[in-house]
Phi, psi and omega in degrees: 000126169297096190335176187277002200269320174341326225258332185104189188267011163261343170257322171253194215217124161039057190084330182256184180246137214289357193286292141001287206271334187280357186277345173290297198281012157290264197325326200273336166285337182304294192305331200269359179285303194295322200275355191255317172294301165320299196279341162291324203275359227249352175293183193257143206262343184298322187275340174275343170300315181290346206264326140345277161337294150320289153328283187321290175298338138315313201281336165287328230225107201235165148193154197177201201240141178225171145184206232210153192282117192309139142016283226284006180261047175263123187096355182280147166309128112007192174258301197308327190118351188247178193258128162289132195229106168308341198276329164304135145280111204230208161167179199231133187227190178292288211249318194306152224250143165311137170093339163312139167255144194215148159263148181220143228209108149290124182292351178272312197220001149086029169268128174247160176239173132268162159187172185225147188298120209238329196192149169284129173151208358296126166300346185273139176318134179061032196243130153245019178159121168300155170208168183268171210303312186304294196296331166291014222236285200303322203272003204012059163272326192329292326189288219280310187094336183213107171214177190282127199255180151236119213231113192250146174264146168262326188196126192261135174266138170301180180251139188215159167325195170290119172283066160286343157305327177309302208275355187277141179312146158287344191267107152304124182293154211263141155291130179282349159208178184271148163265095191267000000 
């Protein structure tokens, strides 16, 4: 068998033999993974809970300017797949999942509503939520057409697939003949 100096600059490393450096440089990743695993465990579980928390509860807790859906989206299909009724309490947010229930709260005068989330939008710059014409009605916004809101979630709907059921006809398609 030939020594390592033999082999060239692929068997050995400054003299040595790399079998050597790579058996150094594993341990030295063991320690530095386990010293990492320690010292994680070693932070306090109260401050990454509240910093959760925190976080969550932003994400419940919204506020911002809303205001309602014009005559003309009355009776139009939704994002969701359902018919906009202004008579419903319903609304249109961004991000909140269909079927969210939310309380929103006018900040002028302290009228709360529930209403559940339905459709996407508001498209306008500096809108964080539509509400139906009954619900601006109840929050006594109508009048105004917009006013500054507080938007709290109460109960998160999961995320689901594509609603197809909403959207395929209700009408069984017509057959080109009798089968007799």
């Amino acid at each position: 068998m030939m020594p390592a100096r033999y082999l060239g600059p692929f068997g050995t490393l400054h003299g040595r033999r790399l079998g050597v450096n790579l058996a150094r440089a594993q341990r030295l990743a063991t320690f530095f993974a386990l010293a990492l695993f320690v010292l994680g465990s070693l932070l306090p579980g109260d401050a990454v809970a509240r910093s959760v928390k925190a976080r969550v509860k932003k994400a419940r807790r919204e506020s911002g300017v809303a205001s309602y859906y014009g005559p003309e989206f009355a009776f139009r299909r939704t994002a969701s797949g359902e018919m906009f009724d202004p008579r419903d309490m319903t609304a249109a947010h961004r991000t909140l999942p269909f079927g969210t229930r939310i309380r929103v709260t006018n900040l002028a005068n302290g009228r709360r509503v529930v209403l559940r989330v339905n459709d996407r939008g508001p498209y306008r710059k500096g809108r964080i939520l539509d509400v139906s014409h009954a619900a601006a009605r109840k929050l006594g916004f109508s009048g105004k057409g917009v006013a500054r809101v507080r938007i709290d979630v109460l109960s998160w709907k999961a995320p689901s697939g594509p609603r197809m059921a909403a959207r395929q006809p209700s009408v069984k398609p017509k057959t080109a003949g009798r089968s007799g």
